[in-house]
N, C-alpha and C positions, 0 to 999 in steps of 0.2 A: 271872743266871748270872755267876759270878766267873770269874779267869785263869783259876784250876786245871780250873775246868771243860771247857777247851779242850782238855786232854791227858787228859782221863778214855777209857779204853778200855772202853767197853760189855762185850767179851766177857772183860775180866782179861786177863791177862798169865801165862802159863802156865808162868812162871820166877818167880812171885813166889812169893816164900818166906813173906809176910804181914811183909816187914822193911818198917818204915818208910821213904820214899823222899825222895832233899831236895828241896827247891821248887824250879821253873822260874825259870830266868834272866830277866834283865828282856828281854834279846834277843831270850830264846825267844818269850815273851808277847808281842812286838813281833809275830816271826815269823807267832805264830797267827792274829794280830787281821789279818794282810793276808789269809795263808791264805782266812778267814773273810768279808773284803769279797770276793775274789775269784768263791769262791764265789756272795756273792749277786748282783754283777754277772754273773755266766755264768746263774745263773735269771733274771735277769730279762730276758736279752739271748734264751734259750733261747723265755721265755714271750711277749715283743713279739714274734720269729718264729716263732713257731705262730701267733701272732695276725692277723699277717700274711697268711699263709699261708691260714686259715681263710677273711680275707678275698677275698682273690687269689681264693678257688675259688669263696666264693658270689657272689663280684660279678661273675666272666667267666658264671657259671649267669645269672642276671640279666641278663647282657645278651643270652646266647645266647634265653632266656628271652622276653625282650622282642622279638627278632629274629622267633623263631618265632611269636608272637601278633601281630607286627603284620604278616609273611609270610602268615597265615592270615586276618587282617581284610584287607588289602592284598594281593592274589594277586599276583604281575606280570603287568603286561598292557601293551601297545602303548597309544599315542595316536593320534587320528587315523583319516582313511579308508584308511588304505595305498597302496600302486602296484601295477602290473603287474597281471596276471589271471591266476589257478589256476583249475581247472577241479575240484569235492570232489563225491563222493555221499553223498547222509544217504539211506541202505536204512530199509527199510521196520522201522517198530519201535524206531527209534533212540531211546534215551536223552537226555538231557543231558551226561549223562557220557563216554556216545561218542561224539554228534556233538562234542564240547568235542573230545576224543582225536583225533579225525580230524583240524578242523581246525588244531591244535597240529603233528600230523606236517606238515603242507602248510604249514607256518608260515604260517597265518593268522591267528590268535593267539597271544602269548606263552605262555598257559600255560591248562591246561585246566580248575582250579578257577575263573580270571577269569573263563570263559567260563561257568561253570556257577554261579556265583553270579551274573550276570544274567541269565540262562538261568531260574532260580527266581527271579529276581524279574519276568519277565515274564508276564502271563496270558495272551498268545497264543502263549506257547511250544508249547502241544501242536498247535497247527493247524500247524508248519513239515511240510510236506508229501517224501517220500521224491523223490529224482531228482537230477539234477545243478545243481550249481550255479557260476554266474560269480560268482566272491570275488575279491578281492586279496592279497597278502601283507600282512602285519606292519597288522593290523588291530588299533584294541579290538575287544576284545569286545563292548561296545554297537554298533559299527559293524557288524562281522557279523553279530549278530541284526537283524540293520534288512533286512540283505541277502536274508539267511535268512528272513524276512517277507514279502520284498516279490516279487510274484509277476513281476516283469519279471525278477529273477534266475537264475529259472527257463531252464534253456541250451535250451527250448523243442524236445527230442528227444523228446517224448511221444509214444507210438503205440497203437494198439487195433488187436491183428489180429484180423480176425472168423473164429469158427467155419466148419471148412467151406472157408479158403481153398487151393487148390494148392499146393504149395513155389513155383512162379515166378509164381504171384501175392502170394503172401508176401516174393519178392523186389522183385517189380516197387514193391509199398505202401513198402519198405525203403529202396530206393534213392531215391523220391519223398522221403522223410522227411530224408534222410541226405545226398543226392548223390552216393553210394558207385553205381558202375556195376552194373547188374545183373550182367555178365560176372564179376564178383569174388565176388557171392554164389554165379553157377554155377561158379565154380571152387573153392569149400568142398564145394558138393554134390558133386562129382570126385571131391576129399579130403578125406574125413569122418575118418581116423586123427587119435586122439586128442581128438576131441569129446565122447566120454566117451555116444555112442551106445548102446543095450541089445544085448545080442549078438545076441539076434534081431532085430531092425533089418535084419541086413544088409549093414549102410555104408550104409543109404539114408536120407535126410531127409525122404522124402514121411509124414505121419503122425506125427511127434518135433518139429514146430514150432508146440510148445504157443502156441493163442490166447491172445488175453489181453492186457492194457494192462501195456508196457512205457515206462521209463525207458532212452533209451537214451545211450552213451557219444559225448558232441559229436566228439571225438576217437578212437574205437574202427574198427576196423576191420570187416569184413565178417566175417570168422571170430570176432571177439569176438563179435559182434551174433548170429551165427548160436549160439554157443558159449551166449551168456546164454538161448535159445530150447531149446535144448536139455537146457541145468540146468532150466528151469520144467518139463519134461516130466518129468524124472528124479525130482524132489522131488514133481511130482503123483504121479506112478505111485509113488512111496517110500508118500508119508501114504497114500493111496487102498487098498496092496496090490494093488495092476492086475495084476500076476502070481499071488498067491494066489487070488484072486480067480476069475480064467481058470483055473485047475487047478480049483477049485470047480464051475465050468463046463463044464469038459470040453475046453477049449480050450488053445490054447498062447497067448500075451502078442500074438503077428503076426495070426494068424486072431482075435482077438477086436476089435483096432483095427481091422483091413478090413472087418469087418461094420458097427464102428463109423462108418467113413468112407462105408460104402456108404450108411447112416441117414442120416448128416447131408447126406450130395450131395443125395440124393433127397426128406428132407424138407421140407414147410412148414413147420410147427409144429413147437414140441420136445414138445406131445402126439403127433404121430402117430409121432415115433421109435421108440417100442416098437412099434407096431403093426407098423410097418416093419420092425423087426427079424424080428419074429415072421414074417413075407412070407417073408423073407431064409433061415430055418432049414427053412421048412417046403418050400422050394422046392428048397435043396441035398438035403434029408431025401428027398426024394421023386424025386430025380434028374432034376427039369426042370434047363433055365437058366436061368438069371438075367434075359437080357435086359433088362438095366440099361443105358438111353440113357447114361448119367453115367458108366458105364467106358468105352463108348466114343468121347466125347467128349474123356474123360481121354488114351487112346489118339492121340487126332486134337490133344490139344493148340486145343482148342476149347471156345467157351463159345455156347450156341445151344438154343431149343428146338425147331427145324427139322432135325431128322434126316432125313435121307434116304436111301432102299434103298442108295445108292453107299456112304455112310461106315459102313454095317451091315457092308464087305464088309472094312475094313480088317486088316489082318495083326497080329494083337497076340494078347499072352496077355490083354489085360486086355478083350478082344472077348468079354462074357458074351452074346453070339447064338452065338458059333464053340464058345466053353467051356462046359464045365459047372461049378459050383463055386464057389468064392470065386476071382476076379482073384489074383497071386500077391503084394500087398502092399495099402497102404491107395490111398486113390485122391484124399486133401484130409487136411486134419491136423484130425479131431475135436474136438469138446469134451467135457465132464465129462458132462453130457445125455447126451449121444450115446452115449458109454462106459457111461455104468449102462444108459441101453438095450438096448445089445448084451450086458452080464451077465444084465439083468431085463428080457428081451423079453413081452409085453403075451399072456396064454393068448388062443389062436383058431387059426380054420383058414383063415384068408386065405391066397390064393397070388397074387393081386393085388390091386396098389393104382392108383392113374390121378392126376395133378395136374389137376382139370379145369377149376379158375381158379388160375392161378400169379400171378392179379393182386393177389389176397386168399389166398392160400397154401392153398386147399381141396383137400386129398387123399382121396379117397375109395378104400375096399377092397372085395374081393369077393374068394366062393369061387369062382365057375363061369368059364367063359370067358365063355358069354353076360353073365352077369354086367359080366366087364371090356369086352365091346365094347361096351356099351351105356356104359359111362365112357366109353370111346375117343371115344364121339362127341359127348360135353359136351366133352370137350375139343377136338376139331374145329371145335364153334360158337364156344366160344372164340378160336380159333386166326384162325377168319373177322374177327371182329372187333377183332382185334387183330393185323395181319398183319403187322406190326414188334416183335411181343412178343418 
């Protein structure tokens, strides 16, 4: 490209005439040629910051980049066995993912992938067992699965209530377990609002304190403890359909648990439950009594197989020698047996049964009365030889 070429106008000049034009000064041609570096300094000043620029943004990606991959090989976690003592529950069914979550709220680990990446790499991770446990703050994560392993951790509130027991026997077992005064479980049974009780209940707890092996809160109180007895009843009676069920039956949710609880007082076996039940329908059905020793023991707040004419004579609705009918509530808190027996009682025409070894749990039935006195008196001989039974 020569001078002239500096001053050439691409688009013409719209005042030329086609007159010939006189040459640029040497000034001018001075002027262009800076013009001209100028320009390329401004490109290349333009293109080193873009260059820049371009860099600047993949290399902060690159480090955020590298951050993230080694935040994700490298979780943050604590070092170390921690201090101080939390008290966490891992529920039944837990995950790695949730118990990592749990303990992350309780600040027992830093963080809940830490947890859960050795979590999967342990092979006794699925035995860690549901209940409470004594942890520490700001643990690794290796250290809390150690803890979470190790069965002395365990805050040792494990309980089995057995089928069949009273509400203040289920207190008295609670209080033994807990050291919580029985007077604080009888003052829930007072004030049941807001225990999240069935409406037919009542307000009353006798029959709503689902059996069953419980985890209980080292720290919880009496009303918690009674509250977590009460959600197991709710959730069984929920999966079960225990009120669908009763309407199937002809029953309402109250009158189906008291039949329930009258089976399981008086049985041996959980064979003869339906039998028993069947006892129980054909006797209301027929308009006898009941005369069921076990309500009125219930009544006397007594536990004895020595009845005698005086305690028959007690004042109570729950006296089935004075009533007719079903008691007006349960009489022991049933189990799952118990309740399908009282849905699916056992076809027959028994209207007595006899316990005539309670040492070996043999109940026998009958149609006639002859029938039941001729039990009555196995159980008599029993009675001789065991005169502290």
């Amino acid at each position: 490209m020569n001078d002239l070429d500096l001053f050439s106008d691409p688009y013409g000049d719209p005042y030329d005439e086609g007159q010939p034009q006189e040459p640029p000064s040497r000034r001018d041609r001075r002027r262009a040629r800076k013009r001209q570096r100028r320009r390329r300094r401004s490109g290349r000043a333009a293109f080193l910051f873009a260059l820049a620029f371009i860099v600047a943004v993949f290399g902060t990606a690159g480090v955020f980049g590298v951050a993230i991959l080694d935040n994700r090989l490298h979780p943050p976690d604590y070092s170390g066995s921690g201090s101080g003592n939390v008290t966490v529950q891992v529920k039944d069914g837990a995950s790695g993912a949730v118990i990592g979550a749990m303990l992350q709220e309780h600040h027992v680990v830093k963080s809940t992938r830490a947890f859960v990446k050795v979590y999967n790499g342990e092979r006794r991770a699925s035995s860690i067992q549901p209940g409470f446990y004594q942890m520490r703050r700001e643990m690794s994560s290796k250290a809390a699965m150690a803890l979470l392993l190790d069965p002395k951790s365990r805050a040792g509130n494990q309980i089995s209530i057995p089928e069949g027991k009273r509400a203040i026997e289920v207190f008295q077992l609670l209080s033994k377990k807990t050291g919580i005064p029985v007077r604080d479980f009888q003052a829930v049974a007072k004030n049941t609002k807001g225990l999240g009780l069935p409406s037919y209940s009542g307000g009353n707890l006798e029959g709503f304190l689902y059996p069953g092996r419980y985890d209980l809160d080292p720290n919880g109180s009496a009303r918690k403890i009674v509250q977590q007895m009460v959600d197991a009843f709710n959730k069984e009676a929920s999966s079960s359909d225990l009120e669908g069920k009763a309407k199937k039956a002809g029953l309402s949710p109250l009158r189906l648990l008291t039949v329930a609880s009258l089976a399981q007082a008086e049985g041996g076996m959980p064979s003869d439950l339906p039998k028993i039940s069947r006892v129980i329908y054909n006797r209301v059905k027929s308009g006898m009594a009941l005369q069921f020793d076990t309500t009125v023991l219930y009544a006397l707040n007594k536990r004895t197989l020595d009845v005698r004419n005086k305690d028959l004579e007690v004042d109570s609705p729950y006296n089935t020698y004075k009533h007719k009918g079903l008691p007006p509530g349960p009489i022991c808190n049933p189990g799952p047996d118990a309740i399908e027996a009282a849905l699916s009682p056992k076809s027959g025409d028994w209207l007595y049964f006899v316990a005539t070894d309670p040492t070996h749990k043999v109940t026998k039935f009958a149609t006639t009365d002859a029938q039941r006195q001729k039990l009555e008196q196995e159980f008599r001989e029993w009675q001789k030889k065991h005169p502290n039974g």
